[in-house]
ZAKEMAR-543110 format. One record per residue (C-alpha): chain; residue number from 1; z, y, x negated. Coordinates in steps of 0.2 Angstrom, whole numbers, plus 5000, padded with zeros to 4 digits. Layout:
% residues N
<lummi chaine="A" num="NUM" z="Z" y="Y" x="X"/>
...
This chain:
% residues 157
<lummi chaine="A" num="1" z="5156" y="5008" x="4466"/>
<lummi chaine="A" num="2" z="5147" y="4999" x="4478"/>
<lummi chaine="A" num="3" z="5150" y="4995" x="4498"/>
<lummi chaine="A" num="4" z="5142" y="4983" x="4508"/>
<lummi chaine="A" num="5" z="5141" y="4981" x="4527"/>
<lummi chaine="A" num="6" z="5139" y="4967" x="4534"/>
<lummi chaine="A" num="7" z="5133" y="4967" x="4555"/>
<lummi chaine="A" num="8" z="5132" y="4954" x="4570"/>
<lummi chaine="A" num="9" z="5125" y="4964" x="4585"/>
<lummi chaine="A" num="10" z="5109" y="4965" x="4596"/>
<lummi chaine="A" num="11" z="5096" y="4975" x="4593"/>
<lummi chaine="A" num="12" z="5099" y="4991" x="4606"/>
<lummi chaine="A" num="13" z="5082" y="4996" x="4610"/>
<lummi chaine="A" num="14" z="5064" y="4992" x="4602"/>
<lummi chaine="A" num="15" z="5062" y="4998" x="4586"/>
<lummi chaine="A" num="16" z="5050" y="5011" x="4579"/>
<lummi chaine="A" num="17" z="5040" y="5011" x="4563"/>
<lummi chaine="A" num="18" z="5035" y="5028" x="4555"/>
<lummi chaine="A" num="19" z="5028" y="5032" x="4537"/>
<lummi chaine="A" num="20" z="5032" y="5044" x="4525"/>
<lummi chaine="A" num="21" z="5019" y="5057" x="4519"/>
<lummi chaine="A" num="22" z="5019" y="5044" x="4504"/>
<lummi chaine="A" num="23" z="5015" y="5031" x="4514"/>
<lummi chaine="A" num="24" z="5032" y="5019" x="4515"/>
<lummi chaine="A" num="25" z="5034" y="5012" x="4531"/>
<lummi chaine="A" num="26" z="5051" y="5017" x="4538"/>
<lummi chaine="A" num="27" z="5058" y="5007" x="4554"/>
<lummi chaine="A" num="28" z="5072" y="5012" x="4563"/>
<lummi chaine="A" num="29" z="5083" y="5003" x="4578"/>
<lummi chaine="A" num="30" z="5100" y="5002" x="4586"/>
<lummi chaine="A" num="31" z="5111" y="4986" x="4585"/>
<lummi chaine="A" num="32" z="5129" y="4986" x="4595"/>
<lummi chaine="A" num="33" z="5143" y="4975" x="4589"/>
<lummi chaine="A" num="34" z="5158" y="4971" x="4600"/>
<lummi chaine="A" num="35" z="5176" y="4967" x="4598"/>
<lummi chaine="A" num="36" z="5185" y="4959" x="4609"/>
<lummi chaine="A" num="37" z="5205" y="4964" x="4610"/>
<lummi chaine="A" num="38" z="5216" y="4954" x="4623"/>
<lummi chaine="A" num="39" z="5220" y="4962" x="4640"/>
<lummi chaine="A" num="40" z="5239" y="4966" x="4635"/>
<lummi chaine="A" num="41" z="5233" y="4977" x="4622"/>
<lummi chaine="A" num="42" z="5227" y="4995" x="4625"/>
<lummi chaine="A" num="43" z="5215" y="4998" x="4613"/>
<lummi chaine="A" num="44" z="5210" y="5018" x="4609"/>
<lummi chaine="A" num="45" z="5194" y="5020" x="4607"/>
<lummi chaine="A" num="46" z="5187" y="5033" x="4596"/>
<lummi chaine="A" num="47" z="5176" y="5045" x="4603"/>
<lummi chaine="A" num="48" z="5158" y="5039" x="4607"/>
<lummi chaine="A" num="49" z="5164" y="5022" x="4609"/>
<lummi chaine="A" num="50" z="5161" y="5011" x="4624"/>
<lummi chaine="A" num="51" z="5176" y="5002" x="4631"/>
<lummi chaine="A" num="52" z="5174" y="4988" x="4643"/>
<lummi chaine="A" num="53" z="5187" y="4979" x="4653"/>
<lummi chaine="A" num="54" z="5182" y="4962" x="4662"/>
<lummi chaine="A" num="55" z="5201" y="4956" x="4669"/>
<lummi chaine="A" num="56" z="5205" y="4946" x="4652"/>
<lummi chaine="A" num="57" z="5202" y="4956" x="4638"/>
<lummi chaine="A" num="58" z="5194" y="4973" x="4632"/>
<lummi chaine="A" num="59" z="5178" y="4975" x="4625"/>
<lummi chaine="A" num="60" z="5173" y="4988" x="4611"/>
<lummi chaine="A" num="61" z="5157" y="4989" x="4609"/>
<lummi chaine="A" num="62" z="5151" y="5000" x="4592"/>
<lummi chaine="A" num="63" z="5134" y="5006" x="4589"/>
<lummi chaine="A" num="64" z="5123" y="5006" x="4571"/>
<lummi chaine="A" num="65" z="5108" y="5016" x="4568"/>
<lummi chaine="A" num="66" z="5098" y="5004" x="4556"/>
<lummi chaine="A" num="67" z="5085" y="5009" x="4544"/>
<lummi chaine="A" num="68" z="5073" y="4997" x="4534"/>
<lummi chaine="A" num="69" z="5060" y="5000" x="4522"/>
<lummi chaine="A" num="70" z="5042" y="4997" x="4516"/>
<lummi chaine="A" num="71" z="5037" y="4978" x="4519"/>
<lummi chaine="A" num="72" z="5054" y="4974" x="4527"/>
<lummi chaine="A" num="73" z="5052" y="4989" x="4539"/>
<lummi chaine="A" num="74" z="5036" y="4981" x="4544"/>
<lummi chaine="A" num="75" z="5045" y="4966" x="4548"/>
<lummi chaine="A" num="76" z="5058" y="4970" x="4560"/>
<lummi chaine="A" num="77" z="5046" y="4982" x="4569"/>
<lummi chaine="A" num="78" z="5036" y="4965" x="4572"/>
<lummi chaine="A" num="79" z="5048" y="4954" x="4574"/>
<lummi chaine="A" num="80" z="5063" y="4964" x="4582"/>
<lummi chaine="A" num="81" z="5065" y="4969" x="4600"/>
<lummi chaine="A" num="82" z="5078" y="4976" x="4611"/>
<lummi chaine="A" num="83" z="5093" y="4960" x="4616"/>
<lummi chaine="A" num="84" z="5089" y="4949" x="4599"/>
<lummi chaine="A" num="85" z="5102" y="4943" x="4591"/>
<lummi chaine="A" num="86" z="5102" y="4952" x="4572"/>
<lummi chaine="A" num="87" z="5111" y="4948" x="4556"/>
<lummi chaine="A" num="88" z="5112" y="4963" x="4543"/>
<lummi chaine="A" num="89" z="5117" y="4967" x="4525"/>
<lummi chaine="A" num="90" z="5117" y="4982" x="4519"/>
<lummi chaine="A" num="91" z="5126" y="5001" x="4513"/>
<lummi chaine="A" num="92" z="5130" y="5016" x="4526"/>
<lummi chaine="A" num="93" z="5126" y="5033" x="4524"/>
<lummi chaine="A" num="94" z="5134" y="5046" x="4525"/>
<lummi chaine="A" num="95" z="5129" y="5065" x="4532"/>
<lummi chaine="A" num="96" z="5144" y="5076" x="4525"/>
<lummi chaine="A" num="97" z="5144" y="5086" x="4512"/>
<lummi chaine="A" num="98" z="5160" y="5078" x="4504"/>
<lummi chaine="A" num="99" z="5152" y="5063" x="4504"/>
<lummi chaine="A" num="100" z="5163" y="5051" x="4514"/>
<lummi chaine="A" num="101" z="5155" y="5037" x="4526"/>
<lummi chaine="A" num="102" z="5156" y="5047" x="4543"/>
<lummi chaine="A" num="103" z="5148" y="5042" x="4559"/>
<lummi chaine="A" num="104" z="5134" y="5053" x="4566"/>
<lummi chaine="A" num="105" z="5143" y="5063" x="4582"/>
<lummi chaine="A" num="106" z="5132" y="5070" x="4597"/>
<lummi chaine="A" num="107" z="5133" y="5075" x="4618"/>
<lummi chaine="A" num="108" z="5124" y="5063" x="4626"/>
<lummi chaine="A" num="109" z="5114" y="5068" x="4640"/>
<lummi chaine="A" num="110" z="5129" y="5065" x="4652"/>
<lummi chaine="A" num="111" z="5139" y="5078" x="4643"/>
<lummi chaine="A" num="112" z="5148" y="5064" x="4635"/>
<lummi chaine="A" num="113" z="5151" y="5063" x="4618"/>
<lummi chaine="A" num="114" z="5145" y="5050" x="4607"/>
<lummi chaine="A" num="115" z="5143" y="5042" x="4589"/>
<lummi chaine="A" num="116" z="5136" y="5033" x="4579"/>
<lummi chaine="A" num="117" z="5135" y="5022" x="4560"/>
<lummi chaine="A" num="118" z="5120" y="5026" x="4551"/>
<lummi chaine="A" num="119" z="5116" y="5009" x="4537"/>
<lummi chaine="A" num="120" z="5103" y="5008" x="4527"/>
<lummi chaine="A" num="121" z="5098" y="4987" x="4528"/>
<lummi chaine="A" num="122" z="5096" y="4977" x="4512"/>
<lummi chaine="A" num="123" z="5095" y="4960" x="4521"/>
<lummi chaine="A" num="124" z="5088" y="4957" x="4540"/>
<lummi chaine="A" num="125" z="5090" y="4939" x="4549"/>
<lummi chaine="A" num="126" z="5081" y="4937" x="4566"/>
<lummi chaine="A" num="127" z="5094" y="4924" x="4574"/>
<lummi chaine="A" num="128" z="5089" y="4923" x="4592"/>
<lummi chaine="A" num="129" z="5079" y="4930" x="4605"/>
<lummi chaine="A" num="130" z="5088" y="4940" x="4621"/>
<lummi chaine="A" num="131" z="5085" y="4925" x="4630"/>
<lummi chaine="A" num="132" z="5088" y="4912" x="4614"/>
<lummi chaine="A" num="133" z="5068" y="4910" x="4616"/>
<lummi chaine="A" num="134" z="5066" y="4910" x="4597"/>
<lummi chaine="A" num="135" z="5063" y="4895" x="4587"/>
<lummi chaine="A" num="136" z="5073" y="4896" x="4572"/>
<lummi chaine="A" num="137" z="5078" y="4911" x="4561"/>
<lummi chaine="A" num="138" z="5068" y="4921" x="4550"/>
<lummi chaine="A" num="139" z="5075" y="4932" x="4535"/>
<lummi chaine="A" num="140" z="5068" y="4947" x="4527"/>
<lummi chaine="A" num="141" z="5076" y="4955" x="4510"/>
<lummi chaine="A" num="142" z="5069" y="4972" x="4506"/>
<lummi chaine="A" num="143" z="5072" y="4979" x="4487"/>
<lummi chaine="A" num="144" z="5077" y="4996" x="4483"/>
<lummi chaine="A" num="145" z="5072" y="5012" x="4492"/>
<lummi chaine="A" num="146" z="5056" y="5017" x="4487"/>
<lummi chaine="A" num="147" z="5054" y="5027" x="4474"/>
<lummi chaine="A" num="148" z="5055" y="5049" x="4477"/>
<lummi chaine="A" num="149" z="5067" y="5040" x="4492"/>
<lummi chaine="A" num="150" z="5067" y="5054" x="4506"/>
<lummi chaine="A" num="151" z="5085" y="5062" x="4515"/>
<lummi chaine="A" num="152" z="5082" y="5058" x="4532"/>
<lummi chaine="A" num="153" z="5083" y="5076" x="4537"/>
<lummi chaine="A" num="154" z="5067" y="5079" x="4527"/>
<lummi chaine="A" num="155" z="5056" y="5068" x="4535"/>
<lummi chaine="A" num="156" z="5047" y="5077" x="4549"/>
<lummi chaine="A" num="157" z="5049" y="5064" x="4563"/>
């Protein structure tokens, strides 16, 4: 069985490259995605979601925890900064030991709690800067996980 996950968001905050003991670069980011629901609905939010209301409609905003490998991991650490505009392809991971998809729940510093998706990205396209500065769009395809692929838990960063 196979799923795929397809994202349009902006990049949450700068990313940040790593390597494994192996030496595979590993980058990591936040992109946010929004929906926007009319004002005469009222929309639920799910814990860890955050919900917006600007007079017209409801925004609700749904944060992605990203992670790229080897030569496409280099890439978005380069090229990727916190506001630009991101497309991304890819499968989400899942922490549980039944194996569903869940998203990753913590507290927040404020005592609120929050959560999110974790997705491993196949396909990364840098579509616009936070202030559309950007000429043009770039796109980075990255191949499988490198081989002896590492849990997150077990890498010691």
């Amino acid at each position: 069985m196979l799923h795929k996950i397809v994202l349009l968001g902006r990049v949450g905050k700068d990313p940040e490259m790593r390597f494994t003991q192996g030496g595979a670069a590993v980058c990591n980011f936040s992109v946010a995605t929004a929906r926007r629901v009319g004002k005469e609905a009222t929309p639920t939010c799910p814990s860890g979601w955050k919900e917006s209301y600007n007079g017209n409609s409801w925004e609700l905003t749904t944060w992605w925890r990203v992670t790229t490998w080897r030569k496409l991991a280099e890439m978005c650490n380069q090229y990727l900064s916190k506001g630009r505009v991101v497309y991304i392809e890819g499968e989400m991971s899942g922490k549980t030991t039944d194996g569903s998809l869940n998203p990753r729940v913590w507290t927040g510093s404020d005592g609120v709690a929050k959560a999110s998706f974790e997705v491993t990205a196949r396909t990364v396209k840098f579509l616009g800067g936070r202030s559309e500065e950007s000429a043009g769009a770039a796109q980075a395809t990255q191949q499988e996980p490198p081989a002896g692929f590492v849990e997150e838990n077990d890498i010691p960063f």
